[in-house]
Structure formats: structure tokens, C-alpha cells
ZAROGU-725951 format. One line per 4 residues: number of its first residue (from 1); their letters; for each residue x negated, y negated, z of C-alpha. Coordinates in steps of 0.02 Angstrom, whole numbers, plus 50000, padded with zeros to 5 digits. Example, Ala and Ser with C-alpha at 12.3 -4.5 7.8 and 13.67 -1.06 7.14 Angstrom:
1 = as = 49385 50225 50390  49316 50053 50357
***
This chain:
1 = xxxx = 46465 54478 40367  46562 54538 40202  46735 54422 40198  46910 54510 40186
5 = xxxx = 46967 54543 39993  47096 54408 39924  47253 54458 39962  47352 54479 39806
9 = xxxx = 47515 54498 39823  47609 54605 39682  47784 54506 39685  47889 54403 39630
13 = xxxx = 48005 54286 39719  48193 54322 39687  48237 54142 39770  48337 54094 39654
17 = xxxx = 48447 54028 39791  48347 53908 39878  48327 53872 40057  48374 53696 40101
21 = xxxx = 48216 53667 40242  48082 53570 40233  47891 53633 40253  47743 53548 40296
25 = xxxx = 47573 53553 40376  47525 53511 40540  47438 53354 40484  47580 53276 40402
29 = xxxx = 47660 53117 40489  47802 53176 40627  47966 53084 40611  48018 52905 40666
33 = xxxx = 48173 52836 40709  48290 52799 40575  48331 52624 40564  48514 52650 40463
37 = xxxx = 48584 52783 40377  48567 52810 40204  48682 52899 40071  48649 52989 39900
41 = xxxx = 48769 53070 39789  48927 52996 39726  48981 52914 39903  48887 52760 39982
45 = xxxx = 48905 52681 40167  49048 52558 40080  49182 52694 40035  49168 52805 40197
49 = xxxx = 49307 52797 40331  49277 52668 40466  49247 52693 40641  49347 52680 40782
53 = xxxx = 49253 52751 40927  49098 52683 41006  48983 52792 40894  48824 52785 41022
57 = xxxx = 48937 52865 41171  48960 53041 41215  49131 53132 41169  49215 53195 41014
61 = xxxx = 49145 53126 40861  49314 53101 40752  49269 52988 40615  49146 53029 40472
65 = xxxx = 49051 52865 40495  49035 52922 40694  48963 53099 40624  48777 53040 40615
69 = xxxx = 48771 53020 40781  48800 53203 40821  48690 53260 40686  48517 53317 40723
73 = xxxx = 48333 53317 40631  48244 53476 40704  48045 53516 40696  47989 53688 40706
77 = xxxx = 47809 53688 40748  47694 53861 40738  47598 53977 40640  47684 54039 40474
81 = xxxx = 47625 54154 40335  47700 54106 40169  47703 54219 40038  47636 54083 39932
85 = xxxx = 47526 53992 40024  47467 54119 40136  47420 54069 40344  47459 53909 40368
89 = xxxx = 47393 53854 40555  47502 53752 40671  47632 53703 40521  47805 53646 40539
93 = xxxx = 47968 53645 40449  48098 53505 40476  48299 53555 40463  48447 53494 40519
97 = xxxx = 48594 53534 40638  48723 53463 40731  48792 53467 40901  48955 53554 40957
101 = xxxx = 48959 53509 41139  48912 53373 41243  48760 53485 41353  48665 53463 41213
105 = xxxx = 48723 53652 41116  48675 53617 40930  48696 53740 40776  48579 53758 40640
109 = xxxx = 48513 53896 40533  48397 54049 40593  48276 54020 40454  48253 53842 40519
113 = xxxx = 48192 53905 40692  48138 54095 40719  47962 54092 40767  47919 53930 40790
117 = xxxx = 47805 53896 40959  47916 53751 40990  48071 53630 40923  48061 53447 40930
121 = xxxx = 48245 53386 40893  48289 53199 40851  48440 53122 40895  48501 52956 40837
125 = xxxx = 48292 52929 40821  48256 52968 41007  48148 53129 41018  48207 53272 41133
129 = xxxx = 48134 53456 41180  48255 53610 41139  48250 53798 41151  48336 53938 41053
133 = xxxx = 48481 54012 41138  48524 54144 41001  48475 54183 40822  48573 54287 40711
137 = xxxx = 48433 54337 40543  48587 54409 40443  48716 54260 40455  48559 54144 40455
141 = xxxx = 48626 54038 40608  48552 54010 40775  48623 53903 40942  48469 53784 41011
145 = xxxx = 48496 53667 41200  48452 53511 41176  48366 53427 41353  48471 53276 41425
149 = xxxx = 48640 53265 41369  48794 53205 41371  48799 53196 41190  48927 53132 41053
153 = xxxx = 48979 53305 40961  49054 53360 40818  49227 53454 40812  49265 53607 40712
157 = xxxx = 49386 53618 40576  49504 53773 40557  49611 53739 40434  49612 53808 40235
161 = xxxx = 49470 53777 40143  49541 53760 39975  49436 53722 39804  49457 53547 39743
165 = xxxx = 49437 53480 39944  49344 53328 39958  49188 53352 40071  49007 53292 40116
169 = xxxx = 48850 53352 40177  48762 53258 40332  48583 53289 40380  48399 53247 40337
173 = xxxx = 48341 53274 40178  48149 53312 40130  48096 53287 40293  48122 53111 40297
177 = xxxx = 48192 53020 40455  48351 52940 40370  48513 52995 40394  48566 53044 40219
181 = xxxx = 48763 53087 40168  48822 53150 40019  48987 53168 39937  49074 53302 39827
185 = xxxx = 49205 53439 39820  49248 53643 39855  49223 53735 39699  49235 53881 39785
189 = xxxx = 49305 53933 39952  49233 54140 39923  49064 54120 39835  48952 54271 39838
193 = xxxx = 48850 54271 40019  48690 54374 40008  48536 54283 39985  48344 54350 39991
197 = xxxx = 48366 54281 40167  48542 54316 40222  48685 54403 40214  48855 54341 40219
201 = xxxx = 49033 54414 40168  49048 54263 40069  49007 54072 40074  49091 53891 40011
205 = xxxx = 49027 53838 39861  49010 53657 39816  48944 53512 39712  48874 53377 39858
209 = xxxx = 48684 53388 39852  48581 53474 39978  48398 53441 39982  48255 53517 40087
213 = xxxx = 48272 53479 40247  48464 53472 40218  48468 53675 40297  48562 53702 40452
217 = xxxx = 48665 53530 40461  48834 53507 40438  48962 53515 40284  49084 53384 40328
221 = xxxx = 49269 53338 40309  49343 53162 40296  49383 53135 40479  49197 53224 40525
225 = xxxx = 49243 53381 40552  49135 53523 40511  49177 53641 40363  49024 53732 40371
229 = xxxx = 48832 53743 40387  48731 53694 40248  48604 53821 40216  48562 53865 40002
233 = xxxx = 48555 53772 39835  48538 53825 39652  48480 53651 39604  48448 53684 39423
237 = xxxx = 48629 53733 39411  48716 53605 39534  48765 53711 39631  48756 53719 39829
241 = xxxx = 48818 53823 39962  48878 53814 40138  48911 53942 40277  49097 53943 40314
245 = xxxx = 49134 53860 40479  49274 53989 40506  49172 54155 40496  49021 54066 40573
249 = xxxx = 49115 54011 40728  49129 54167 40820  48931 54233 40777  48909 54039 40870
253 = xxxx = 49000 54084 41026  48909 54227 41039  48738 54159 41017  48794 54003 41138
257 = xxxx = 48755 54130 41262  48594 54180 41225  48624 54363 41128  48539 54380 40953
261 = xxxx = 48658 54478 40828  48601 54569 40676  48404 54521 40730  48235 54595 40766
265 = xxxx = 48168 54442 40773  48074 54389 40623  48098 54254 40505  48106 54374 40338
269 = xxxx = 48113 54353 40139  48173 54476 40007  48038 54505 39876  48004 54606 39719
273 = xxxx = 47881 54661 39598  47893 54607 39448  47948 54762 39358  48059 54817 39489
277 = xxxx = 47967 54962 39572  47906 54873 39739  48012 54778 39848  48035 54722 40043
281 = xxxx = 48044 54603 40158  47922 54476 40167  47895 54449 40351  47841 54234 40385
285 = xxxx = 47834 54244 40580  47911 54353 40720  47971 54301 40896  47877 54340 41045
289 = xxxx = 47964 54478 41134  48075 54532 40999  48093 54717 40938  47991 54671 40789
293 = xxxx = 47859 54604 40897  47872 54755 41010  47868 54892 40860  47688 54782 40805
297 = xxxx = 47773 54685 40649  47654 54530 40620  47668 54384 40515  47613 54424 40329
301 = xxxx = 47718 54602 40363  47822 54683 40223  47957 54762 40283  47937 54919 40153
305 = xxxx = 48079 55043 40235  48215 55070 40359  48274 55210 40398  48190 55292 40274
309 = xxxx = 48277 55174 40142  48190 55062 40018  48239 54852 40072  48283 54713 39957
313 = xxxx = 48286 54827 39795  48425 54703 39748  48304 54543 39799  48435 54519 39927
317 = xxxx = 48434 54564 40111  48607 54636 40098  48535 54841 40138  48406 54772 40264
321 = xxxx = 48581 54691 40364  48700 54839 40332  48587 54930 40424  48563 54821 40574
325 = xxxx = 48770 54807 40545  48790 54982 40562  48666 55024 40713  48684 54939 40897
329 = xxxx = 48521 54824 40940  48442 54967 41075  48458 55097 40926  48303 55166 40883
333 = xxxx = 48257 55145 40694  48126 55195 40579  48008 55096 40519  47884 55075 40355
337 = xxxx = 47767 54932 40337  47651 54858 40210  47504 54766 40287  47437 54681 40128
341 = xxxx = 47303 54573 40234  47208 54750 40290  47282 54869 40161  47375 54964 40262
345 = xxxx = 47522 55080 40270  47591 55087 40449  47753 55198 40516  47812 55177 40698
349 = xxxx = 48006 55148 40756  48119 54975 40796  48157 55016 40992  48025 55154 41001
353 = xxxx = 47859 55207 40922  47737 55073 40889  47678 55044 40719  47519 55155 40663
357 = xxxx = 47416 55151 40529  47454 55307 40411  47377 55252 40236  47230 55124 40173
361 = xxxx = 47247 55055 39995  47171 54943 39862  47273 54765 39880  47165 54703 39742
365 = xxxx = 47290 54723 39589  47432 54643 39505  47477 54471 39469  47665 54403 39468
369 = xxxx = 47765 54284 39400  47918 54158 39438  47922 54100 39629  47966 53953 39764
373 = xxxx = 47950 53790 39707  47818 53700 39761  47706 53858 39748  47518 53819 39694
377 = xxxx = 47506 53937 39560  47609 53864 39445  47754 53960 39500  47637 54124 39500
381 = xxxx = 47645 54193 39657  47508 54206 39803  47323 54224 39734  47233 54151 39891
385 = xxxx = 47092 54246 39957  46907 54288 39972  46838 54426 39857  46701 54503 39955
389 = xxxx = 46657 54621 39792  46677 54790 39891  46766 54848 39700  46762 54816 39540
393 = xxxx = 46787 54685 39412  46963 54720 39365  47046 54558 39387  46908 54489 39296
397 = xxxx = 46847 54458 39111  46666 54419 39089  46620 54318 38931  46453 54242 38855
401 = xxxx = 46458 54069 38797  46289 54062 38755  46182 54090 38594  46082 54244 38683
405 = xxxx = 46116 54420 38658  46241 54496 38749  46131 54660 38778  45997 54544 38877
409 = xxxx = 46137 54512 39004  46202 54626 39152  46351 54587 39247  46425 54690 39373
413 = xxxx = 46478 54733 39548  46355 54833 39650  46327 54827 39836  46457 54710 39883
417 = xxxx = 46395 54586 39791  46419 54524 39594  46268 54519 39532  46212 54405 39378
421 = xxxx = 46036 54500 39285  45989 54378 39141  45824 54434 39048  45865 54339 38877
425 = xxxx = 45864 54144 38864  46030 54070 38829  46163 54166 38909  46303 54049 38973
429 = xxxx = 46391 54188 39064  46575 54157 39155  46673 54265 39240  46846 54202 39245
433 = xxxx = 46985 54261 39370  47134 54327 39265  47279 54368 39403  47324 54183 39442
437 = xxxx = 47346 54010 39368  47302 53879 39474  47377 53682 39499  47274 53612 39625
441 = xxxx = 47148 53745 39707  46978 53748 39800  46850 53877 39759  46676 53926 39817
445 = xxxx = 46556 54036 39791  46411 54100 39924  46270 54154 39778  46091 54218 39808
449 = xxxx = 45953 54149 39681  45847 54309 39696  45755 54278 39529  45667 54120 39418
453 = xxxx = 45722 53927 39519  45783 53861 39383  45971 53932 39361  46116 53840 39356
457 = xxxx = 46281 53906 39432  46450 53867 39373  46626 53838 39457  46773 53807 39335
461 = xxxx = 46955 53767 39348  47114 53735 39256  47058 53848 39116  47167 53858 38979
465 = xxxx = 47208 53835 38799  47193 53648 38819  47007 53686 38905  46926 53672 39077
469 = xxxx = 46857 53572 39212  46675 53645 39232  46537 53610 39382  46381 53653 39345
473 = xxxx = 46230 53635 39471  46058 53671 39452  45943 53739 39613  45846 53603 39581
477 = xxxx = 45991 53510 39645  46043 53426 39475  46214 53451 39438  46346 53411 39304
481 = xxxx = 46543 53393 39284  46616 53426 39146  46766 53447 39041  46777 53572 38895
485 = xxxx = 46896 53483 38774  46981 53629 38658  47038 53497 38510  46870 53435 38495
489 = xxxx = 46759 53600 38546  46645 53518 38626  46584 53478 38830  46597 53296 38885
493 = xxxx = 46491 53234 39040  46626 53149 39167  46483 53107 39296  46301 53221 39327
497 = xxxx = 46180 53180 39471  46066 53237 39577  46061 53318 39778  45947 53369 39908
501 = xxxx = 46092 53488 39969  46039 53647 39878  45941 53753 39946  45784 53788 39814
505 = xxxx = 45703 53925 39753  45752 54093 39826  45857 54042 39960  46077 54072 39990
509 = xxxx = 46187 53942 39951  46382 53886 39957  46454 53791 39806  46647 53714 39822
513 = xxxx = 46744 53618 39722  46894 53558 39738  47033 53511 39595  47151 53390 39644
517 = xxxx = 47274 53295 39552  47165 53190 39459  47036 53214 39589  46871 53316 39558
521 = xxxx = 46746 53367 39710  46582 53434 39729  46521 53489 39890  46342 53608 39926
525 = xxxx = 46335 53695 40081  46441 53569 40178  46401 53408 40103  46511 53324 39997
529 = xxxx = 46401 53271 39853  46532 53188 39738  46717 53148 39702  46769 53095 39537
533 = xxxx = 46943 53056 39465  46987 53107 39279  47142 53023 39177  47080 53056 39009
537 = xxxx = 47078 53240 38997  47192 53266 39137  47208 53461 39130  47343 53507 39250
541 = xxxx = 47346 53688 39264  47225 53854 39217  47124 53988 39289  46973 53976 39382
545 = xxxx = 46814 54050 39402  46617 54068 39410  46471 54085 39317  46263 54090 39299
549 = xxxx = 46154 54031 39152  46003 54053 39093  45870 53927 38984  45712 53961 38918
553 = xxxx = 45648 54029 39070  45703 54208 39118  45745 54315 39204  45888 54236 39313
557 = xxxx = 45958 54359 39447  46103 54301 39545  46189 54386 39687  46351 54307 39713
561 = xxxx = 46403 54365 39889  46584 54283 39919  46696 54206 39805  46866 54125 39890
565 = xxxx = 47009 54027 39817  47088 53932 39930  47237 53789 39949  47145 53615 39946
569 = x = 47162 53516 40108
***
């Protein structure tokens, strides 16, 4: 059965406020208690206030020292499309937030917790069970119970923020289970709010670091009262940002009992082409029941249109939230959606018509540039996928390499399949994948030997000016890696051998490798044949790609059926 075309998404990410969570996959080690806090910034454990409560007990938290005991870690488990990464299975995030009463209510941000399956919350290291009260997407806050209780809380504070005011920000940075704090002061008490993921009438802006994992805890005075909720960063430019405890306070109340505001229940991104013309919301997960769920929204959504106007043309999610601002939740609104992962165009209504499918298109175009951090193509956008080869080749550029004529070779797509037809001797023939650079990446390729046994096929990665890594396997089952060294022109032999894994003479097989780090691995048809490490050439980021060649012995025909790039495991 033909797999799905690589989903290529045409954007770029306008993040460049950064959310302060923490993502990881579902294999990664949970969280264990912390055994003492630990501080970063200007400020250590030596120069904060003193306590003078029994910081353990429940009650009124009213010393910053106290504060980490009403501070939270929070673990949202589920299934997430990332715009970079694409599905990831049974992932988590890890936030922060903080409690405000002694039942267990905690605040922390909406992007933090919307569609997760479940929340595991951690409080002074002992792990509790929680469940969303109220989520509000546009103010990027939502109100969680926390099982058991009573609980040490934290205290609002309502007087003037004022720039210059000393403060510090309490949570759990990167994911790790140590308290962290860290010191600094207002800059501004009316920074500009809207975000590719929220939008606010305005924010504090401040200089006290916030980290990953940092998002949805609280922005502290010096008697541990909370300012605000932490929830952005422009870390190049040291600068951070914090929801005002003043405006957030009444969304809170609200949410405390269990009404969404400004929601349809998804967990959304702004995003943009890179030349301007496309933009939307990138839809990561949507809650069960919601009105997004209802209308047929899905994870891996872009939210093209409301109301027959175009979202996020700014990068920001400032139109999508005027609208939902300016309409009551039961209101019914139109929708347009962009289905990249079937190539669809669907219409349908928020409180009414389901979504339908009203237009197919190609989804095979387009590269982008700039991104997350942390994205695994170099900053380049999406680019995961399986090309089934149900169009053309125009992502691709097809070189020889060889001393053979080019007119003795025949590349192309036909049937669903790229086919390789080499009647001269000494074609080395690539086909390199042009939309994407790649850091680390796996890619394979299902290819039919339908001619002569002795081809080899090729897998390459990390192509670039610098040169390549380069796998090259024969079906007699000898194979070869490689690395193409630019400054020197020539191939050097990091490690060949020999397998009984390939299938040979005219007969299907599945080729992976995998470029890791320094890590190079082989595997035919499900057995992993070798794993290599390289520090001398050490290439570290390129395209990727596939090829056939032929010897003295022609003709070579190759089918190649499937050929996937994928995130290594």
C-alpha cells in the first residue's frame, strides 16, 4: 500500500517570543523529588528573605523562601502535533504553576495544559493527579485541582507595578525537578501582549530569566507574593515577560469555576509563509468535547479563516481573539481549515456545521525558513514525511556523479514509483531532496531491484558545501560508509562490510540510516547491520537523499517505492 506524501509545511515560525514550557517524549525520564532548591540569575539561597512560617504546612505562604512550597511542576501527557516535529505519540510537556488556595486550585498557563490526556502535578516532590477546571486560549491561563489538599498557597499582590521593582521568577526550569529562582527587575509594567499564542492588552516586562519549563509559574515579589504568571522570553535579547497578576486575576476567578473564556478548545500557534501570503493557526491538540472538537478540528489543523477573515496575518493571534472577544461562546462562526496531512480544504461552522471537505490540493511544495528552537531542520521548518511518488520530482535535483553518459541514464517518476533505468556503465546517480536541511534525521528507502543483481543503492545525509555522509550497499549485501570530504574531493571509507540482510537478486528491500550526532547507522529490512561514530569529519548539518549506480554490468533498473524522512528515535 502507497504511503501518505511528506507533509511539507509552507511556513515559517513567527515565535520570536518564546514559550517558556518544556517538551519531551514519552520515553524521557518523569520527574523526581527535588532534594533542595536551587537558584540562577543574580540572587542565590544566601541573599533571599528568611522564613518565618513552618514552610511544609498549609496556609498563606508570606515569605519568598516559603514560596517553593506553593509552587508546582506540572506534566501534560498526550498526543501532540508539532509543526516541527510532526505526531509525536504519548509526549509530554512539563510547566509550572502555583497554588492560590489551600483545596489544591493552582494557576498556570493554557498552553501548558489544553489537550493533554492527563496532568501529573508535583508538589514539594510528592506526585499528585489534577484536572483542568478552566482554560482561557487568548489570556493563555488555565485553573487545574490538585487531589488532596490542604496546601500552603501563594497570595496575590495588588499593588503598583512600577519599572525598576525588584522581583523573581519561581518554577522549574527545562524540565528538571529542582526548584529554580531567579532574580531581576520591572523594565516595563505595559509591554506589548500579543504573542503567536496569546493575546493580552499588555504584559510586565522584565530581566529575571525564564527557561523552558519556567511557563505558567509565578513572578514573585519580596515577601512571595505573586506579580504575575510567567509565560514568554526573547532570550537572545534578555528580555522576558510575565502576565500581569492584576488583569489575570479576574479571567482566574472565572475559570476557578470551571467556564473556559475566549476558547474553542485547542492548543493553537500563529504561523506564516515565508513571503507573507499564507498564514493561520497552527492547531497542536484540541480538547475532547470542545467546539473545536465538535466542528471536526484535529491536531495538525490550520486554522485558515474565521468568519470569513484571514488569522495570524500579523504572526500574532491578536484577529483570531478579537473575534472570539467580540462573539459569545454559543455563537455560531464560520470556519476555514487547512488539512495539510490529507490535502484538504474543509468549511463547516464553530457551534454548527461540521467541517467538510470542499477542495484537495498538492501539499508537496515549498520549503521555509527561521523557526522554534530546537527544530531538526536546522531552524527550517517541518520536512518530515514519506514521499509515496504519486507526483513529480520537483523538490528534487537529480545529478550524475559518475563517468557514464548522462543520455544512458533515465530518472523519473512513473507509476508511483521513482524509477532508476541505467543502460550505460558508470552512472553514480543521486537524487537529493532540496526543501529541507537536516541535523539529525532518519531516512529509508523501500527500492525494487527489477534489473542486473549487482546494483548498489545509496542513502546520504548532511549534504553540503563541506560534503556528505554517504551509505552505499550492494544486493549482494556488501555495503560501504562513507564520507565525501569537499577540501580534499575525494570519498574516505569510515567502515564497509558485509550482510545476509538484503534481499538478492530481484527481490524488495528497505534501507535506513540513521544520522546522529556523531552517530552513523545502517539497518536492512529491520536489522541493524552497523553503528559507527565519526569525529573527524563531523558534518553537522545538510540535505539528504538517495541514489542507484551502475558498474560494468548493465542495465540496472530500480524502482524505489517509498522514501520517508523521519525524526531519529
Amino acid at each position: 500500500m502507497k504511503a501518505l506524501r511528506p507533509i511539507l509545511i509552507i511556513i515559517s515560525f513567527v515565535l520570536i517570543v518564546g514559550m517558556a514550557c518544556s517538551i519531551f517524549n514519552g520515553t524521557s525520564t518523569p520527574p523526581v523529588p527535588p532534594t533542595q532548591a536551587s537558584t540562577g540569575g543574580n540572587t542565590s539561597a544566601t541573599n533571599t528573605p528568611t522564613s518565618n512560617t513552618t514552610g511544609g504546612g498549609a496556609g498563606a505562604v508570606n515569605t519568598l523562601t516559603d514560596a517553593q512550597n506553593a509552587v508546582v511542576q506540572i506534566e501534560s501527557d498526550g498526543t501532540f502535533v508539532d509543526p516541527q516535529v510532526g505526531l509525536v505519540v504519548n509526549g509530554a510537556g512539563r510547566g509550572s504553576g502555583f497554588i492560590i488556595d489551600p483545596s489544591g486550585i493552582a494557576v498556570t498557563n493554557n498552553h501548558v495544559v489544553t489537550g493533554a490526556a492527563l496532568l501529573k502535578v508535583w508538589v514539594n516532590g510528592v506526585q499528585h493527579s489534577a484536572q483542568i477546571l478552566g482554560v482561557s486560549e487568548c489570556s493563555d491561563l488555565a485553573v487545574i485541582k490538585i487531589d488532596g489538599g490542604p496546601y500552603p498557597y501563594l497570595n496575590w499582590f495588588n499593588g503598583a507595578v512600577k519599572a525598576g521593582m525588584d522581583i523573581y521568577v519561581a518554577g522549574f526550569p527545562l524540565g528538571q525537578p529542582q526548584y529554580s529562582l531567579t532574580k531581576g527587575i520591572i523594565s516595563k509594567a505595559n509591554a506589548e501582549g500579543d504573542t503567536s499564542w496569546a493575546s493580552l492588552d499588555h504584559v510586565l516586562g522584565h530581566d529575571a530569566v525564564i527557561n523552558p519549563g519556567n511557563s505558567g509559574g509565578p513572578l514573585l515579589n519580596a515577601t512571595g507574593q505573586v506579580v504575575g504568571i510567567n509565560f514568554a522570553s526573547i532570550a537572545s535579547a534578555s528580555q522576558y515577560f510575565s502576565i500581569d497578576g492584576v488583569t489575570a486575576q479576574p479571567v482566574v476567578a472565572q475559570l476557578k469555576g470551571g467556564q473556559d473564556i475566549d476558547s474553542i478548545g485547542i492548543n493553537g500557534t500563529a504561523v506564516k509563509s515565508n513571503d507573507g501570503t499564507f498564514s493561520g493557526i497552527w492547531v497542536a491538540s484540541v480538547k475532547s468535547g470542545s467546539p473545536a472538537d465538535k466542528a471536526g478540528i484535529k491536531g495538525g489543523d490550520i486554522l485558515y479563516q474565521m468568519e470569513n477573515l484571514v488569522l495570524a496575518t500579523d504572526g500574532t493571534m491578536k484577529d483570531y481573539c478579537s473575534i472570539l472577544r467580540t462573539h459569545k461562546p454559543a455563537d455560531t462562526l464560520a470556519l476555514t481549515v487547512i488539512r495539510y496531512s490529507t490535502g484538504e480544504l474543509l468549511e463547516g461552522q464553530l457551534n454548527g456545521r461540521t467541517l467538510t471537505v470542499t477542495k484537495k490540493f498538492n501539499v508537496s511544495g515549498g520549503g521555509s525558513s527561521g523557526g522554534t528552537s530546537g527544530g531538526t531542520s536546522g531552524g527550517s521548518g517541518n520536512g518530515f514525511g514519506t514521499d509515496s511518488f504519486d507526483g513529480n520530482l520537483d523538490n528534487y535535483t537529480v545529478q550524475n556523479f559518475g563517468t557514464g553518459s548522462n543520455d544512458k541514464m533515465d530518472v523519473n517518476v512513473k507509476n508511483g514509483y521513482l524509477v532508476f533505468d541505467l543502460q550505460g556503465a558508470n552512472l553514480w546517480v543521486y537524487v537529493t531532496y532540496n526543501a529541507f536541511t537536516y541535523k539529525d534525521v532518519t531516512i529509508s528507502m523501500v527500492a525494487d531491484n527489477r534489473g542486473r543483481n549487482n546494483n548498489n543503492v545509496t542513502l546520504f545525509c548532511r549534504a553540503s558545501s563541506e560534503g556528505w555522509y554517504e551509505f552505499n550497499i550492494s544486493n549482494s549485501g556488501l555495503y560501504w560508509i562513507l564520507a565525501y570530504d569537499a577540501a580534499t574531493k575525494g570519498y574516505h571509507t569510515i567502515v564497509n562490510g558485509g550482510s545476509t540482510a538484503v534481499k538478492q537478486g530481484k527481490d524488495i528491500n528497505t534501507y535506513t540510516v540513521t544520522c546522529k550526532g556523531q552517530t552513523l547507522d545502517l539497518n536492512i529490512n529491520g536489522v541493524d547491520v552497523k553503528s559507527i561514530k565519526d569525529s573527524k569529519y563531523n558534518f553537522r548539518e545538510g540535505k539528504v537523499g538517495l541514489g542507484v549506480s551502475s558498474f560494468d554490468v548493465i542495465p540496472i533498473l530500480v524502482e524505489v517505492d517509498s522514501f520517508t524522512i523521519s525524526q531519529p528515535q
